[in-house]
N, C-alpha and C positions, 0 to 999 in steps of 0.2 A: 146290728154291728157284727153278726156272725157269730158261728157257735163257741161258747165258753165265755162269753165276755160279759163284764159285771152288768151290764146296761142291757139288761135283757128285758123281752114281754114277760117274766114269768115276775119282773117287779111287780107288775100291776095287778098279775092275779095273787099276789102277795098282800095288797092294801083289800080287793074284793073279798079275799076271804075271811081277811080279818072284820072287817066290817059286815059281813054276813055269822061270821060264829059270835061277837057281839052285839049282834040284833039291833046295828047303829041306822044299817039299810035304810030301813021302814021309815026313819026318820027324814031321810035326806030325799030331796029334789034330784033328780036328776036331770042330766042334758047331753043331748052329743051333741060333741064340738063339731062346726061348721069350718070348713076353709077361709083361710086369712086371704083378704087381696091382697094384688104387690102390689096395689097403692098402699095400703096398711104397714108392709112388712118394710119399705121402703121411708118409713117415719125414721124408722130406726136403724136399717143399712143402706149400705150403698147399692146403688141399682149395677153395678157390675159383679157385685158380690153373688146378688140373685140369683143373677143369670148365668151365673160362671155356675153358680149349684143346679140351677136347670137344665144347663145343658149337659152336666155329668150324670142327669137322672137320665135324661134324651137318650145318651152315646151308650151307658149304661145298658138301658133295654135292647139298643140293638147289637151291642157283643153280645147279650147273653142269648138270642136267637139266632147268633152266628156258633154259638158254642163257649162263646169269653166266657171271664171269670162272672162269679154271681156278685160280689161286691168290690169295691173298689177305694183306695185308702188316698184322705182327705187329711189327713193328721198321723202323725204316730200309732195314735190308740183311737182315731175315731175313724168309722169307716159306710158307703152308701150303699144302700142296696136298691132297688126298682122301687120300692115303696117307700123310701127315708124320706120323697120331696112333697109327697100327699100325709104322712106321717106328721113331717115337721109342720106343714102350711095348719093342719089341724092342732097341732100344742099350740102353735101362735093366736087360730084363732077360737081355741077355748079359753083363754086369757081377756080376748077382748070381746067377745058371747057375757063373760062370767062380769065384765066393765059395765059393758052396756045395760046389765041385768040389774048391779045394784047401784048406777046411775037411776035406773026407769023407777026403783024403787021395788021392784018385782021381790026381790032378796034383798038381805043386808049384806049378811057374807057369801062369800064362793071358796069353795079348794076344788083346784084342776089337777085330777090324773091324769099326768101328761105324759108322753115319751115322745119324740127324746127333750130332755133338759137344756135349758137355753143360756144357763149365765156366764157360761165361757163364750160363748158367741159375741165376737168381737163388730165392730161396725163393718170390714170388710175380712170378716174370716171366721169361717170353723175351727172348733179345735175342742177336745176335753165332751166329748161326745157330743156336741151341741153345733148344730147349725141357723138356726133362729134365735135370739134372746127374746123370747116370750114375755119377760117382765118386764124390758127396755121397751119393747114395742108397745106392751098396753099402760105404759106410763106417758110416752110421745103419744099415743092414741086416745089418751084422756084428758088430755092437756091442746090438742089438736082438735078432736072433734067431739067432746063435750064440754069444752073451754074451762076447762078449772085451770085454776091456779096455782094451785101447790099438791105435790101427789108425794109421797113419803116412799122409798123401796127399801124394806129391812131383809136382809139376806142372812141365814141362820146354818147355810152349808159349813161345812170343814172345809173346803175349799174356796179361797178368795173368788169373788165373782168379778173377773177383771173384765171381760166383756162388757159386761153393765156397767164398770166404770169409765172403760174407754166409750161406752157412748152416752153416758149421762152426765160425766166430772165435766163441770164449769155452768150446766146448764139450771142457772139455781133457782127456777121451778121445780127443779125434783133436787128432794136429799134424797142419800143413800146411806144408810147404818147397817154393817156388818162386823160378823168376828169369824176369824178364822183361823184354821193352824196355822200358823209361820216358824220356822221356814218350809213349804211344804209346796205341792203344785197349788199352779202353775211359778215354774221355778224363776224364772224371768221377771216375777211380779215387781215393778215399779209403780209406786201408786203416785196419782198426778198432784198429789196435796193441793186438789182445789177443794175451794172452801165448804162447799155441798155435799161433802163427804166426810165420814166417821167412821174409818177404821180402826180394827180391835185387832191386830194379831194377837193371838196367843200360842207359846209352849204345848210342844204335845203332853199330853197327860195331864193337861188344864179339863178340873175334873165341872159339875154343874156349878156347886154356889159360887166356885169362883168366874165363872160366866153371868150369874144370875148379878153380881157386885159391879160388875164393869157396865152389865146393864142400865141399871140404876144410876149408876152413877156418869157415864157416857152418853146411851142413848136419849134414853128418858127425859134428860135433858133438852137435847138440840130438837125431840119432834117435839115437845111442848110448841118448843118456840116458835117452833114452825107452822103449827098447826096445819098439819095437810087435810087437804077436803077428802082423800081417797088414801088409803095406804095397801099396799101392793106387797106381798112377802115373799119372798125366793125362800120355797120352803125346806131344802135338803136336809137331811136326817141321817147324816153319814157322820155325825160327831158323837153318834150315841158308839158307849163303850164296848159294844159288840158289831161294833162293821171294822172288818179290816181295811176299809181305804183311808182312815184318818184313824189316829193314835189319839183320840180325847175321850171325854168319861161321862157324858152327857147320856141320862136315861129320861125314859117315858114323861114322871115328873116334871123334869126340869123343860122339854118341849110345851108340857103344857101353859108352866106356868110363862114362860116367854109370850104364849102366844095368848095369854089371860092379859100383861101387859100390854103388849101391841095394840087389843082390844078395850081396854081400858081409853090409851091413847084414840083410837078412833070413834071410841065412844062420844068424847069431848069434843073433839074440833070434825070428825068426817062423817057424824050421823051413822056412824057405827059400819060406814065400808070398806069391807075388805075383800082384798080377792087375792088370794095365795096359790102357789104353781110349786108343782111336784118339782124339783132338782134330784140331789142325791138321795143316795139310802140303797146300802147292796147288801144289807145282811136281809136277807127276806123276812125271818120272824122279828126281827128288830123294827123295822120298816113297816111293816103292819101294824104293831103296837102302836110305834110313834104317833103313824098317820092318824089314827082314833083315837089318842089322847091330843091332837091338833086339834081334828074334827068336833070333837068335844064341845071344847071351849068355842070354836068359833058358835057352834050350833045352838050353843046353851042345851045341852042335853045331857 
């Protein structure tokens, strides 16, 4: 995104190290992520959308060997550099790597270190640092081409994931359960009040247990009901009370036990598959913590 911007690489070396000073490493699989096809990434956007960002990677490398700028601004705050479109095609497809893996039965669960973050990513637009919606695609991608039936997306950022609702609201093979600040970005949010959706605004300064109540008492509910065969979690971590992009009060604990929940639910009805994707989280030490008390619980470790 350029220098100074909260949506840095130094996120990632953020989650690594943490997970290396808690000796969580040795436990975990690893995998690099593989390149999504635009048949894949086109489940979930529009094939003009694509191409309109392929060809600003194209035009891109050749200003910068004319002398142009190095990046170039796609949104307000989100912006492409030569590498954003091999970047992105790879968060996309370690999302659906991480599908197909506990489809095969290989793993139960996955979390993907991704960059950049996809649930602002609208069906034809970037915006909110994200150009691919990673979670939208390997939900149309689970549902497409390992034919399930119901996939479940819980979203746990500070920020609404309106992306993901503008491309999954109506289609009620997938529910989608989140909570987020309100009023807060994306400012515009109008949610479609279709029925496959469960949204939670909350107050800022909406601290854990009053998240951990709406839980229970909102979500819990509806994926019963639902029983999805797969659940998918938009995992951002910018609602913990130390990242200045969201004003709420959520720590270490309260990530895990959400995602002890989630777990619980997939345990019952999806043979215990989950596969969760990196969103927010900009405080670095905060962010690290988080991400290892998530990895935790999914790992049982």
């Amino acid at each position: 995104m350029g220098p100074g911007h909260p949506e840095c690489p130094e996120r990632l070396d953020a989650i690594e190290d943490r997970l290396l000073i808690s000796g969580l490493d040795v436990a975990l699989d690893r995998r690099e992520a593989p390149l999504a096809s635009l048949a894949d990434i086109e489940l979930a956007h529009g094939r003009m959308h694509v191409a309109a960002l392929r060809g600003l990677s194209d035009g891109l490398r050749e200003e910068i060997e004319a002398g142009g700028p190095s990046h170039v601004q796609v949104d307000p705050d989100t912006s492409i550099n030569v590498r954003t479109w091999d970047a992105a095609l790879r968060a996309a497809g370690a999302s659906l790597a991480a599908v197909d893996a506990v489809m095969a039965g290989e793993m139960e669960t996955a979390f993907c270190a991704i960059r950049p973050p996809g649930h602002h990513a609208c069906r034809d637009k970037a915006m909110g640092f994200c150009f691919f919606n990673n979670v939208a695609i390997a939900a149309k991608y689970a549902l497409e081409r390992h034919g399930l039936k119901r996939v479940a997306i819980v979203d746990f950022d500070v920020h609404h994931g309106n992306g993901t609702e503008d491309i999954v609201a109506g289609d009620q093979r997938i529910l989608m359960v989140s909570f987020f600040q309100h009023p807060f970005y994306p400012m515009d949010w109008a949610h479609s009040g279709a029925s496959n959706l469960v949204n939670l605004p909350v107050p800022a300064y909406t601290k854990g247990m009053e998240v951990r109540e709406l839980i229970d008492s909102a979500w819990i509910p509806r994926l019963e009901e639902f029983a999805p065969e797969l659940v998918l979690i938009s995992a951002g971590f910018d609602a913990h009370r130390e990242d200045d992009m969201g004003q709420m009060g959520l720590v270490e604990q309260d990530y895990a036990w959400i995602t002890y929940r989630i777990k619980d639910v997939a345990r019952r009805h999806a043979k215990g598959r989950i596969v969760s994707c990196l969103e927010g989280g900009y405080s670095l030490s905060a962010l690290g913590r988080s991400v290892e008390a998530h990895i935790r619980v999914l790992a049982d470790v």
